[in-house]
N, C-alpha and C positions, 0 to 999 in steps of 0.2 A: 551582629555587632553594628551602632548605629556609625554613620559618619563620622559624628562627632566623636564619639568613645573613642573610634579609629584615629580620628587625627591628636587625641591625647595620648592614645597610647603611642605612636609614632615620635610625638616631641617628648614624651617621657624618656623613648631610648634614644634618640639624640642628644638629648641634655644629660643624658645619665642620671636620673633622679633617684633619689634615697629612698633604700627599700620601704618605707613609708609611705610613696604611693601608689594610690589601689590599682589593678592593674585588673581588667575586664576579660570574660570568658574567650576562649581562643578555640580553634578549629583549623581541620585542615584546611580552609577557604581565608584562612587571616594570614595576610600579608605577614610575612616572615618566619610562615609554621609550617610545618611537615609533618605527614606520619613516617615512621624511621623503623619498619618491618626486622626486629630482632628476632627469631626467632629461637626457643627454648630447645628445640629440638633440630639442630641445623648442624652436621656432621660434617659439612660440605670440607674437602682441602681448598683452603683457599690463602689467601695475602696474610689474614689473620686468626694464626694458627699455632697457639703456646704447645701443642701438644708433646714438641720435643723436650718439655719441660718433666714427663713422665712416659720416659721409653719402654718402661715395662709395667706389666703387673706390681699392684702394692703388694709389699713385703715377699716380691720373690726373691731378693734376695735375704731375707731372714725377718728379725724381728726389729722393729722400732726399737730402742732403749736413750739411756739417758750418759751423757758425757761431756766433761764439764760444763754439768749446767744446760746441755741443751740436748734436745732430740736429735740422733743420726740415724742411718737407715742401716739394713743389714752387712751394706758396704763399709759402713764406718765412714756415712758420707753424711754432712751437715744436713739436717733436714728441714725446712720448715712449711706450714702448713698454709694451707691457705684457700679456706671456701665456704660454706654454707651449712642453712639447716634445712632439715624436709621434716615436717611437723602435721599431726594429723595423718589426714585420708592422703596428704601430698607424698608420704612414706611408702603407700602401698599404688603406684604407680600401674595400669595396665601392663602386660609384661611385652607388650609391642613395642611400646614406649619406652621402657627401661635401656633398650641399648641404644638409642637415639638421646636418650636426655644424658646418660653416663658419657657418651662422648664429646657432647657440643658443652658440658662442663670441662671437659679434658681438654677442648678445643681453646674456651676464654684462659686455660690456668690455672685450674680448679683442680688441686690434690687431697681434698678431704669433704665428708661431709659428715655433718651431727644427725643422728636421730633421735627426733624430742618428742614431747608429748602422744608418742606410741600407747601409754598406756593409763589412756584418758578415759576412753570409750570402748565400746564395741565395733564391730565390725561394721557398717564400713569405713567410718569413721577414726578408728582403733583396732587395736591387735587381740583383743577381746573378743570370747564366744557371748551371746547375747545375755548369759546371767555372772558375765566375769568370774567361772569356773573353771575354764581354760584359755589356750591361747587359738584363738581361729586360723584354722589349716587355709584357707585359702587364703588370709593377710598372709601369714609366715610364709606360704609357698611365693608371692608376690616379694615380698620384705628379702626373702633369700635369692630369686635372682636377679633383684636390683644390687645389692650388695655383691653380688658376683659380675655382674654390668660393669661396673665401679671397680672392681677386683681388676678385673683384664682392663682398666684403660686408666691404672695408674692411679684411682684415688682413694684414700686410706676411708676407714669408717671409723664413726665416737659415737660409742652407743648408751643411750641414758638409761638409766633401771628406772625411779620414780620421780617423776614430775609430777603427772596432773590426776592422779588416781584418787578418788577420793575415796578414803577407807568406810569399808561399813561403822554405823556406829555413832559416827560423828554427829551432833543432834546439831538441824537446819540454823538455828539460831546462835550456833557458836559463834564467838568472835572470828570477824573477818581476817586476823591475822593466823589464825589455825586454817585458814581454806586447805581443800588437798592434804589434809593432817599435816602439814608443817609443822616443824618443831616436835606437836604430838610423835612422833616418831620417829625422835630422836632419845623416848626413854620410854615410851606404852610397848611391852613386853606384845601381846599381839599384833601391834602396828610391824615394829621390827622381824616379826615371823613373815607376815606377808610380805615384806620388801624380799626376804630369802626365798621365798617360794616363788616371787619372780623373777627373782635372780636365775633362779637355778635352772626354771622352765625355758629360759631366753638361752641364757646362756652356756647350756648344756643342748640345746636344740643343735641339731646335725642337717649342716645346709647340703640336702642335695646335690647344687652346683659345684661348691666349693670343695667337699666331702670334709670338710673340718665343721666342729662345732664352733660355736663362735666365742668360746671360752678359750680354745687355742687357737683360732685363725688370724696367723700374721697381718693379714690386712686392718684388723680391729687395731687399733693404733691405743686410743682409750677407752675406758668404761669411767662415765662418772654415775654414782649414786645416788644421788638427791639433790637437784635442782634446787638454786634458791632458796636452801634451807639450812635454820638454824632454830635451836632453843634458845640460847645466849641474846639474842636482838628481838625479844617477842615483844612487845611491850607490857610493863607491868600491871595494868589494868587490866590486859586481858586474859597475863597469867591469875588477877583474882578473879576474874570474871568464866574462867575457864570451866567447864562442866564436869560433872561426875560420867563416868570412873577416872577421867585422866585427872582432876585436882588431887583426887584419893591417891594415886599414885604416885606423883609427883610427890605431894607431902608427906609421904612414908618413904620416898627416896632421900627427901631432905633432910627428916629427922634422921638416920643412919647413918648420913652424913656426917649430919653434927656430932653425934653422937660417935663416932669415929674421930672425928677430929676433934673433942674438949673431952669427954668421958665423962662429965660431971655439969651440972647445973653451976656450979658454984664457978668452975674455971667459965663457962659459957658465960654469966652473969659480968665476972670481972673484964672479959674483951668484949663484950657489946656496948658497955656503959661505959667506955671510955670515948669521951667527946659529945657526950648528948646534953641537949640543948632545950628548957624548957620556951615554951612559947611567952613570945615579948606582947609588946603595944601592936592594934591595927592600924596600918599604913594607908590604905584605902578609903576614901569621902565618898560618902552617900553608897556603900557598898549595897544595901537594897531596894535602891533606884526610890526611897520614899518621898525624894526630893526632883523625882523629873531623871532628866540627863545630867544637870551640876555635876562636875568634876569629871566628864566621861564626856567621847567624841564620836562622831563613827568616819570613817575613810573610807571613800566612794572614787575610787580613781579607773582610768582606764574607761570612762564611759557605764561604769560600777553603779546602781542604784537599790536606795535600801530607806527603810524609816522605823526610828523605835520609838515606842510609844511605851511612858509608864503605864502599868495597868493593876488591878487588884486581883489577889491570888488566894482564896483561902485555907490552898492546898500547902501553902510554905509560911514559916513562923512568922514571920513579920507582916502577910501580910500584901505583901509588896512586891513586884517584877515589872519586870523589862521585857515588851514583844519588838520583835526583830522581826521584821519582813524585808527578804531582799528580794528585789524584783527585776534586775538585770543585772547579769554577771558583767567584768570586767573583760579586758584584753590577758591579763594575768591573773594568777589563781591567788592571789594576794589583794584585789583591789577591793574587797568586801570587807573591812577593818573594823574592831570596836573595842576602843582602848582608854583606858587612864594612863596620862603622862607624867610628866614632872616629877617622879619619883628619887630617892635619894637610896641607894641598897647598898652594903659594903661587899668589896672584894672577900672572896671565901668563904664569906659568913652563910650560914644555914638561914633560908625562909621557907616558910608554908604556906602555899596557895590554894583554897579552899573555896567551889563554889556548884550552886545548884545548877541544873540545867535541863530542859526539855527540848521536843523538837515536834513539830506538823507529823513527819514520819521517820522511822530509824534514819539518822545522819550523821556522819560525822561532823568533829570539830576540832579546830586547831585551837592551841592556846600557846601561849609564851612570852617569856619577859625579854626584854631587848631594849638596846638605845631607841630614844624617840627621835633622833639627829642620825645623820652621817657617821660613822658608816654603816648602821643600824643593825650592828652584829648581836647575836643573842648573848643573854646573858647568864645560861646559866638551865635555863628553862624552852625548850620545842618539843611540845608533848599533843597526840591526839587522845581525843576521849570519841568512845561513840554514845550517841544521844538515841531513847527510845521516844515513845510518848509518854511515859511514866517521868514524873521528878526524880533527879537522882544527884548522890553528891560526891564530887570528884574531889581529891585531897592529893596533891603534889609537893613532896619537900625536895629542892634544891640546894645546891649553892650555886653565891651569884660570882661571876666573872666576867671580870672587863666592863664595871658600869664607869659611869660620868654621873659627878653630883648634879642631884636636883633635872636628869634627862635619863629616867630610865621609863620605860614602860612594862604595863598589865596589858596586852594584847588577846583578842578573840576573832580568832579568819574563819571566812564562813565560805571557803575556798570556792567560794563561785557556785554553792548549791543556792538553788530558789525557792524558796518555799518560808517558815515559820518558825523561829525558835525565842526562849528564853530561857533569861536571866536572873538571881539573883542569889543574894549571902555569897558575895565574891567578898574574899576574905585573903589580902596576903600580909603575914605576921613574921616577925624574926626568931629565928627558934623553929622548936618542934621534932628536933631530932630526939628520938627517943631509944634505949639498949634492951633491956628485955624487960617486959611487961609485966606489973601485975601480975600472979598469978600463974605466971607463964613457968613450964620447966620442959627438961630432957624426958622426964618421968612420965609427965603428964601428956607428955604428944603434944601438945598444944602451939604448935608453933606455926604460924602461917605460914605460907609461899608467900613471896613479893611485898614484903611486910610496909604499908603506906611511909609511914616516918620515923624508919630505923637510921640508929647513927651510923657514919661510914662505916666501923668495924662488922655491924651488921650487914650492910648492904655489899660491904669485900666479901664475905662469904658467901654470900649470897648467888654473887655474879660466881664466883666460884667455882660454887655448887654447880650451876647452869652449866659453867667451861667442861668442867672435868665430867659432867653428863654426857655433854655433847660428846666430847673425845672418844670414852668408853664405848658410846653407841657406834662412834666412828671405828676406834680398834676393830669393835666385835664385826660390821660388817666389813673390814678389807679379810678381817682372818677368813670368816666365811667363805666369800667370794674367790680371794687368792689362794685359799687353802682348801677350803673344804671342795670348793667349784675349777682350782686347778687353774682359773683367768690366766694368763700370761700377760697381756696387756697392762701397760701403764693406767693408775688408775687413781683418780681423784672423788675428794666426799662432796663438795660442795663449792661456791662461789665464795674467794677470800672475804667478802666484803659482806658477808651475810655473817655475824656477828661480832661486827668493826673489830677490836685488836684483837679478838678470842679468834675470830675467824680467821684472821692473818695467821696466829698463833696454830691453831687447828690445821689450818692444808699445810701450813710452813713445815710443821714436825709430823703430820702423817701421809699426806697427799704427796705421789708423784711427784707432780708440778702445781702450780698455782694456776685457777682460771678466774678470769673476771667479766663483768657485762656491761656495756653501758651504751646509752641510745642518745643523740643529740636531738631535744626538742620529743622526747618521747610523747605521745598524746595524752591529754590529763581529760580525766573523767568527773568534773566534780559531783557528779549525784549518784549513781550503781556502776558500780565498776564494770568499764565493757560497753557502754551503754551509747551505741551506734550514732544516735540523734544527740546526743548529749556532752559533746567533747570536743577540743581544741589544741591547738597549738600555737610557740609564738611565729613560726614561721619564719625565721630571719637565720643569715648562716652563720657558720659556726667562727667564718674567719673573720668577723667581728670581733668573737667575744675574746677579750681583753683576759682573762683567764685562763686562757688554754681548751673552755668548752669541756667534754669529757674526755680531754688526751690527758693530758698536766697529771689529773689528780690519780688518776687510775694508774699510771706509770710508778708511782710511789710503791703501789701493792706487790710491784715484783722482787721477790723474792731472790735474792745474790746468793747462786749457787744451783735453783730450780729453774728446771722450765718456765716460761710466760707464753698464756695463751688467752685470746679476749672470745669465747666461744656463741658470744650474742652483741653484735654493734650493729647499729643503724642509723641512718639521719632518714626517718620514716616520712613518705611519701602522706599530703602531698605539699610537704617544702619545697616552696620554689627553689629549693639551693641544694635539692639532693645529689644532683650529679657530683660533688665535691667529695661525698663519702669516701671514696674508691682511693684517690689521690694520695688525700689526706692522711686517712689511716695507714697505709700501708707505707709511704715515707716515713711518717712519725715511728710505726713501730720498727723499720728497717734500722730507723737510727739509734731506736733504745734495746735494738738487739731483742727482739721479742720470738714466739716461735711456733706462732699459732693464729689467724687471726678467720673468724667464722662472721660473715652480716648475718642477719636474722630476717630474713627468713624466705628460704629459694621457692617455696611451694607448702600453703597448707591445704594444697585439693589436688586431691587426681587429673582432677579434667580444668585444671586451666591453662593446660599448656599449649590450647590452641585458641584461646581468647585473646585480641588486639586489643588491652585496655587495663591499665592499674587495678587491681582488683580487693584492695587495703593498701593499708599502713606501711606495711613491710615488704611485701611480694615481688623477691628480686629477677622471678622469671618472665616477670611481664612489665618491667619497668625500664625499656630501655636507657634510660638516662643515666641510670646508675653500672647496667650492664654491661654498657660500650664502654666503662676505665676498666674491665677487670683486668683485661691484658694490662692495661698502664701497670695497675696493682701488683702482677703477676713477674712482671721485669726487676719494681722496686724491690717488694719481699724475696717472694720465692728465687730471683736469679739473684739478689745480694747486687741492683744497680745502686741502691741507694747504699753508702757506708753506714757503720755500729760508729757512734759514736764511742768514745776517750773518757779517762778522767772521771767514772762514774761519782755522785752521789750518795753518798750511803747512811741510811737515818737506822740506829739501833732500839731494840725494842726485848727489855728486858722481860723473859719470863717465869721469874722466882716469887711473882706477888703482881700476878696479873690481876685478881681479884681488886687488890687496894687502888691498883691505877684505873681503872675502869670504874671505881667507885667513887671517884676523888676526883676524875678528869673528864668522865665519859668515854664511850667505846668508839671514838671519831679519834681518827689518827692526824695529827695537827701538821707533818707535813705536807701530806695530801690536801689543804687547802691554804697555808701559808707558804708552801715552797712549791705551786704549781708550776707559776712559770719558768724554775729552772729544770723543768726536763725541755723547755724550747732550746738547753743550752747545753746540757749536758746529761748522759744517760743517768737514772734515778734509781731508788729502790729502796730495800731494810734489807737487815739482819737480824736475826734470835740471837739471843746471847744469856746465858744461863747467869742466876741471879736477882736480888731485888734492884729499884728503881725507878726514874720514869726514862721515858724516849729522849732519847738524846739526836737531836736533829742537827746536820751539817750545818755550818755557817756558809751563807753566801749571796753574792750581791748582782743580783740578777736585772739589766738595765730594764727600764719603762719605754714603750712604743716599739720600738724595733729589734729583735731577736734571731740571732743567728747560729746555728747548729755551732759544734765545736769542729765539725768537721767541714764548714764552712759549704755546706749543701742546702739547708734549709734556713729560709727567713720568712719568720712569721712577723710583718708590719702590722700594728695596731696602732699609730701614731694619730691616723684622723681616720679613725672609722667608718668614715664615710667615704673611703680611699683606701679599707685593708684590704691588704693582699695577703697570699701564703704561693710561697715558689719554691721548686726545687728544682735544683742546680747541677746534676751528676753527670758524668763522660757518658751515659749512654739514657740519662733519663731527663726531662724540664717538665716543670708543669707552672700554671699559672691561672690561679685561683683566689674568686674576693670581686672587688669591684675594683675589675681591672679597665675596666674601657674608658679613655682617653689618655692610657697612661702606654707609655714606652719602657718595655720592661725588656732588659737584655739580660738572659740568661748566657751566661759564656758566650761562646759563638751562634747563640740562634736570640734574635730578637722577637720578642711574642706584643704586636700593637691592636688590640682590640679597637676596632672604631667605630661599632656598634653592637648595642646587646640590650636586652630593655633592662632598665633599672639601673643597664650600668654592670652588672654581676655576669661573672660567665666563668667555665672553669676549661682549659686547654691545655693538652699535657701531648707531649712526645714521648716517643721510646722507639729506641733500636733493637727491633726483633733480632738481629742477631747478635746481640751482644756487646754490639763495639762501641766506641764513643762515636755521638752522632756522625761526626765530621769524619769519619769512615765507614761507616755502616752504609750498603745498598739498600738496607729493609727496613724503614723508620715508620710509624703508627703514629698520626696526629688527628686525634679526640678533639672534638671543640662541641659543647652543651652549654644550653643555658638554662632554661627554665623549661621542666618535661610533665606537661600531663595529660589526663584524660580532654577528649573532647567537650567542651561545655560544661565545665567543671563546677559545681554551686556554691562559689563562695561565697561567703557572708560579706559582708561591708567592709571589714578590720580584717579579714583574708585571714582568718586564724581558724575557718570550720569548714568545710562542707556537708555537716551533716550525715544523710545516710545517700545525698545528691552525686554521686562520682562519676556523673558525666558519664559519655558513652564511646563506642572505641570509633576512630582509631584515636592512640594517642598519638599526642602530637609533641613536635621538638622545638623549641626558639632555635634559628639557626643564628649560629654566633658570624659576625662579622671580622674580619683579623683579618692584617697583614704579618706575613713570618717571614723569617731572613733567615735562612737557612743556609750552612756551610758547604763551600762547593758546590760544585754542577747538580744537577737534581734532578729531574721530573715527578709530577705530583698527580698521583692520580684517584679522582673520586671513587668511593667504594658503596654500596650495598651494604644489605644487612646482613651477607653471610661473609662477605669479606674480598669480592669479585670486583675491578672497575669495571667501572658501567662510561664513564669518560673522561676526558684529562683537564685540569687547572692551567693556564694560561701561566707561564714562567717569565724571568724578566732578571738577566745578571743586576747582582748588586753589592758593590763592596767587595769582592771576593769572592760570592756566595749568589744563591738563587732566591729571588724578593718571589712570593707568590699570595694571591688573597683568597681565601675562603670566602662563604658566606651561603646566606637561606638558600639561593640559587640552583646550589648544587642536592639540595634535601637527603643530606648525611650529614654526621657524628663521625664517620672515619675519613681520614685521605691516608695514601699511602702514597710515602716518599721514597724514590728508587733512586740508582744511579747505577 
C-alpha cells in the first residue's frame, strides 16, 4: 500500500466517508488489520461455548413434529433451528474430521445442518458411483458418520433428494430454465421414476452408526424433494421452446386436461373467446430503425458503455436493423438500456409486443414496458427472451398496469453482457388477445402449450393446468416417500417462492412447513452463468436499504399456522458489510416468530477446513467475519433473547380460481413488495382461504425513516442513509449495526460509541451467555467487525468484482474502534479464536457502570465481559 493510499484510507475512517469510496487492498501489515485465526474445526471448552444450547443427542428424545404451527422436539419443548449447508465434496468430510467439525458447530450454536447438492456428481465430488448407477459406498460410509458426529452433539439433519442431478436425456441446448430437469420433472413420467429410485436408495440406506435408516432416524428432522423447483414459474418461451419428448408430453397432459374440464369443443370455444381482443394501430416510430435511432435512446449509466448503429440486413423484411455493441458493463445490471419513451398505454387494457432479434452468441435479454419517470415501476411487462445467432421472433401479450400518460416505455437491458446484438420489427400494438384458434379443437389435438396471445380465459387454464400438475407430481411423491418409504420426518416439496402464488398455494396445502431463500446482494453473472471472471456485486449493506433488503418481502411468505424456515440466506462474501448477516437475520426472524434459519453455505470441499482464506461467495467456514455473530445468532434465535412480536399481519389469498388471478395479476404477490416495511413493525404472513377472488391485503400505515419492532426491541433507521442504523435492544441481547461511527447509540443500559471504522460502517453486538439481562449476567460475548477479507484482495475500481483475484490467506479483520458503557462492575477480557483470553482491556467506572474501549490493538472480534 503506497503512503498515500495509506493516508486516504486513514482520513476516510476518520471522517466516516460514504461507502462510496474506494477503499485499497489491505493486509495483515495495514494499519488497523489483523488476521483473526477462527478455526472450523476448534472443539476447545472455552468462554465461547453455545454447546449447552444442545445437551444431548438430536432426537433422543423422540421425533421433531409440528404444534401450533411450530416445530417441538420429543419433549414437547419449542424448537428452533439454526445452522448451515455442506454442499458437494464439503458433505463427504474425512471421517477424522467429522467429530471435530460436528462439535465446533455445536460449540458456535449450530443445531442443524442441510444436505444439498449431494446428488450432483460422482464421487468425489457427489454420492454417485462413476456412471450414476448406484450410490458410492465410500461417500455413504463418509455421509453416515458425519450424520452420526452431528447425531451425538445435538444437531438435527435436512436432507435434500434432487437438486443438481441432471437427468439423462435432457438435449445440451435446452432452455436454461430446464437446467437439472427443473420443472421437467414435475410431470415427465421417467424423470419422476428417477427422483423414487433416489429416494428410496438414500433413504432406505441403513447407517451403520446410527443403526436406523434415514427414512426413520429421529435425528432427520426434514427431507425436502426438489430444490428450487417448479413447472408453474417456467417461463413461456421456454415452455414453447421446450424439446421433444417433454413438449410431446406436456401437450397430451394438457389436452386431457381440457378435455376433462369442457368435454366439448363448443363449451371450450365459448370460455376462451370471452374477452379477446383483435390487434389495434402501431404505437411505436421508426420501429425498423429505417430512420437511424429517431424516436429510440440508449442509457449508458453507472460508467455503462455501448453504440447502435443502423445497419442493413437482407436476412429480415424491411431490410433494416439496429447493431448494439456494448463494450463496458455498468455498476448495476440495469445500466445498459434501449428504449422508446413517451408512450401513452391504458390501465388493463391488452398489448402486443412483437419484435426480431439476434445476438454475436447465445444471450440473453431482458425486455419490458415500465414508467420512463419515478418510480419506474413496470408496467405490465418483465420478461426474458434468449437470443441465438439465428433471427428470431418473440411475441409478448400483456396487460398494462399502473402507467402515466404520455411516460411509459418499450425497454431492452442488455444486463451487462458485452458482446453484439440486434434489432428490429419491434412492434407494440393494442389488442391481440386471442380464444381458440382457427382450426383448432379438442378432437383435433391441436392445441399448443403456452399459447403466445391467448385471452385471459385461456391463459387461467392454462396456469392452471401447470398448478394442478405441479400439485399431483407433488401428492404422488410425499405418498411415495411417506408411504411407500415409511420417511417419518417432516417434509417439504419445494421453495414457496418458486411458482409465485401456485407455489405459496403448493407448500401451503401439501408441504409440512414452508421454506424459502434469499441472499442479500447475491452475485450476478451477466454472460454464462457461474462464470468466475465475469461477475459482480453492489457491494453496499443491507441496513441502507430503505425496503427492508431481503427480510420485508420474504416474511410475507409465512404461512399462519405452518412452520417458517429460510433453508438458503447469505449476504455473500466479498461484501464489505458481511459481518451484519448473523445479527440481522436472526433478530428479524426471532421477532416474526420463524423456525428455521440455514446461511448457505458452511462447506463445498472436503479440504477446506484447514485453509486461512475466503475461498467463494458463500463459504461460512473460512469467513470469519460472519462466523464470530453465530453465538450472537444463537442467543437471539435459538435461546428466544430476542421477543416474537404481537398483533400479526395477515394478507389472504383465495384459492378457488387461482388460475384467473395469476392470469389477470401475475404470480407476484403484491404484499410482498408494497407492504415490506411493516414486517419492520409488526409480525407478517397469509392465509389460504377456500373460494374465488383476489388477495385481500391488511390495511396499514407503516411510518418512512425510522421503524420500531412492536415489541420495542428492534429499530431499523433509514432516515439519512448515510447514517443507517439497525439495533437491538433486549434484556440479554444489543447489537449495533449500519454506519454507526460518530454516533452515540444507547442501547438500554449499555451505550455502544464507535469512534473509528473505515467508511464509517461496523456491526457490534453483545449477548449474555447465560441468559440473563446484561446487567446481571457474569458471561457477556461482545463481537465488534467491520470489514473482513482476504489478503490483497483484486478489486476492481467500483469495488463490485474481484474477479477470479481473491487474494491470499491470511484473511484479515478491520478492527472496530468503540467505546461501551456497560452496566455494573465488569472486567473485560480479550479473547482468541477459540474463545481463551489471551489479555485484559483497561476499565474505567462510569455513570454506574464500567466505560471500556476496544479496538485494532487487541487483533480480535471477541471480548468477554465477566463480573
Amino acid at each position: 500500500m503506497t503512503p498515500r493510499r495509506c493516508l486516504l484510507s486513514c482520513l476516510a475512517a476518520a471522517l466516516c466517508l460514504p461507502p462510496s469510496f474506494a477503499v485499497a487492498q489491505v493486509s495483515a501489515s495495514t494499519p488497523g488489520y489483523f488476521p483473526f485465526a477462527l478455526s472450523p474445526l476448534d472443539t476447545t471448552q472455552s468462554f465461547v461455548d453455545l454447546s449447552f444450547l444442545s445437551p444431548e443427542p438430536a432426537g433422543a428424545a423422540g421425533r421433531v413434529t409440528i404444534r401450533d404451527g411450530h416445530f417441538v422436539d420429543g419433549n414437547g419443548n419449542r424448537l428452533r433451528l439454526l445452522g448451515s449447508n455442506l454442499t458437494f465434496s464439503g458433505a463427504f468430510p474425512d471421517k477424522e474430521l467429522a467429530p471435530q467439525l460436528a462439535g465446533h458447530m455445536r460449540k458456535l450454536g449450530m443445531n442443524v445442518i442441510r444436505f444439498h447438492h449431494l446428488d450432483n456428481s460422482p464421487s468425489p465430488r457427489g454420492i454417485w458411483t462413476a456412471d450414476f448407477s448406484a450410490l458410492d459406498p465410500d461417500q455413504l460410509d463418509r455421509l453416515d458418520w458425519l450424520i452420526f458426529q452431528l447425531k451425538q452433539k445435538g444437531i438435527y439433519v435436512n436432507l435434500n433428494l434432487h437438486v443438481s442431478r441432471t437427468y439423462p436425456g435432457i438435449p445440451a441446448d435446452a432452455p436454461q430454465g430446464f437446467k437439472y430437469g427443473k420443472g421437467l420433472d414435475n410431470f415427465y413420467p421417467p424423470f419422476i421414476e428417477q427422483q423414487k429410485e433416489y429416494a428410496r436408495r438414500l433413504l432406505t440406506h441403513r447407517n451403520p452408526y446410527t443403526k436406523t435408516t434415514y427414512a426413520e432416524e429421529p435425528a432427520v428432522v426434514v427431507v425436502e424433494l426438489n430444490n428450487e423447483n417448479s413447472l408453474t414459474d417456467k417461463n413461456w418461451n421456454d415452455l414453447r421452446a421446450m424439446p421433444e419428448p417433454f413438449r410431446g408430453e406436456l401437450t397430451r397432459q394438457w389436452l386431457a386436461w381440457l378435455k376433462a374440464r369442457y368435454g366439448t369443443t363448443a363449451k371450450l370455444r365459448d370460455a376462451w373467446n370471452e374477452g379477446s381482443e383483435p390487434l389495434g394501430d402501431e404505437l411505436l416510430a421508426n420501429r425498423d430503425f429505417a430512420n437511424g435511432l429517431d424516436g429510440w435512446a440508449l442509457e449508458q449509466g453507472g460508467g455503462a458503455k455501448m453504440e447502435a448503429t443502423a445497419v442493413q440486413d437482407a436476412q429480415v423484411a424491411g431490410g433494416h436493423a439496429l447493431q448494439i455493441t456494448t463494450q463496458k458493463p455498468g455498476a448495476q445490471s440495469w445500466n445498459l438500456q434501449f428504449h422508446q419513451k413517451g408512450l401513452t398505454l391504458e390501465e388493463g387494457k391488452p398489448y402486443t409486443l412483437t419484435f426480431r432479434a439476434r445476438a454475436d452468441q447465445p444471450r440473453s435479454l431482458s425486455v419490458g414496458v415500465r414508467l420512463d419517470q419515478e418510480p419506474w415501476t413496470m408496467c405490465g411487462l418483465n420478461d426474458s427472451v434468449d437470443l441465438t445467432t439465428e433471427w428470431s421472433q418473440f411475441t409478448t401479450v400483456f396487460k398494462c398496469t399502473g402507467p402515466q400518460p404520455e411516460h411509459v416505455r418499450v425497454s431492452f437491458n442488455f444486463n451487462n453482457q458485452l458482446g453484439e446484438f440486434w434489432l428490429t420489427e419491434v412492434s407494440l400494438r393494442r389488442g391481440g388477445l386471442v380464444g381458440l384458434g382457427e382450426g383448432q379443437s379438442l378432437e383435433a389435438g391441436n392445441l399448443p402449450v403456452a399459447p403466445t396471445n391467448a385471452s385471459d380465459a385461456q391463459k387461467a387454464d392454462f396456469y392452471q393446468f401447470l398448478g394442478d400438475t405441479e400439485c399431483r407430481y407433488v401428492a404422488d411423491m410425499l405418498g411415495y416417500v411417506k408411504g411407500e418409504l415409511g420417511v417419518k420426518a417432516l417434509v417439504c416439496d419445494s421453495q414457496a417462492s418458486y411458482g409465485g402464488l401456485q407455489g405459496m398455494v403448493r407448500e401451503g396445502t401439501l408441504s409440512d412447513y414452508v421454506d424459502m431463500h434469499a441472499y442479500w446482494q447475491h452475485p450476478r453473472f451477466p454472460g454464462k452463468p457461474w462464470d468466475s471472471n465475469n461477475w459482480s456485486l453492489p457491494n453496499t449493506s443491507m441496513v441502507a436499504a430503505e425496503d427492508t433488503g431481503t427480510l420485508g418481502s420474504r416474511a410475507w411468505l409465512r404461512l399462519v399456522g405452518k412452520p417458517f424456515t429460510m433453508s438458503e440466506y447469505d449476504h455473500p462474501a466479498p461484501n464489505d458489510h458481511s459481518a451484519e448477516l448473523f445479527p440481522m437475520l436472526a433478530s428479524f426472524a426471532a421477532f416474526q416468530d420463524w423456525d428455521g434459519l440455514y446461511q448457505f453455505n458452511y462447506s463445498s470441499r472436503s479440504d477446506a477446513y484447514d485453509v486461512a482464506k475466503i475461498q467463494g461467495y458463500f463459504e461460512l467456514c473460512c469467513h470469519p467475519g460472519k462466523r464470530a455473530f453465530l453465538p450472537i445468532a444463537a442467543l437471539m434465535f435459538r435461546a428466544g433473547a430476542v421477543q416474537p412480536g404481537t398483533d400479526p399481519l395477515v394478507a389472504t389469498v383465495p384459492t378457488g380460481d387461482l388460475g384467473r388471478v395469476l392470469a389477470t395479476t401475475g404470480q407476484g404477490f403484491p404484499p410482498a413488495t408494497n407492504l415490506r416495511t411493516a414486517a419492520l413493525v409488526r409480525p407478517v404472513g397469509f392465509r389460504l382461504a377456500e373460494g374465488k377472488g383476489n388477495i385481500e391485503a391488511p390495511a396499514v400505515d407503516v411510518p418512512a425513516g425510522r421503524r420500531v419492532s412492536n415489541t420495542g426491541e428492534i429499530a431499523w433507521d433509514v432516515t439519512d442513509k448515510q447514517r443507517a442504523t439497525y439495533t437491538v435492544n433486549a434484556p440479554a441481547v444489543r447489537a449495533a449495526v449500519g454506519q454507526v461511527a460518530g454516533q452515540e447509540l444507547k442501547l438500554g443500559d449499555v451505550v455502544v460509541h464507535v469512534t473509528k471504522a473505515e467508511k464509517g460502517w461496523a456491526c457490534v453486538a453483545l449477548g449474555a451467555l447465560d441468559g440473563k439481562p446484561l446487567a446481571e449476567s457474569s458471561k457477556t460475548l461482545v463481537v465488534a467487525a467491520g470489514r473482513v477479507e482476504n489478503s490483497n484482495l483484486g478489486w476492481n475500481e467500483d469495488r463490485t468484482t474481484v474477479g477470479r483475484n481473491w487474494g491470499s490467506a491470511p484473511t484479515v479483520a478491520e478492527g472496530i474502534t468503540a467505546t461501551i458503557r456497560f452496566p455494573g462492575a465488569v472486567k473485560v477480557s480479550v479473547l482468541d479464536g477459540i474463545g481463551a483470553p489471551t489479555a485484559q482491556v483497561r476499565t474505567t467506572p462510569a455513570a454506574g457502570g464500567t466505560k471500556f474501549e476496544i479496538g485494532p490493538q487487541y487483533k480480535t472480534l471477541w471480548y468477554a465481559v465477566t463480573r
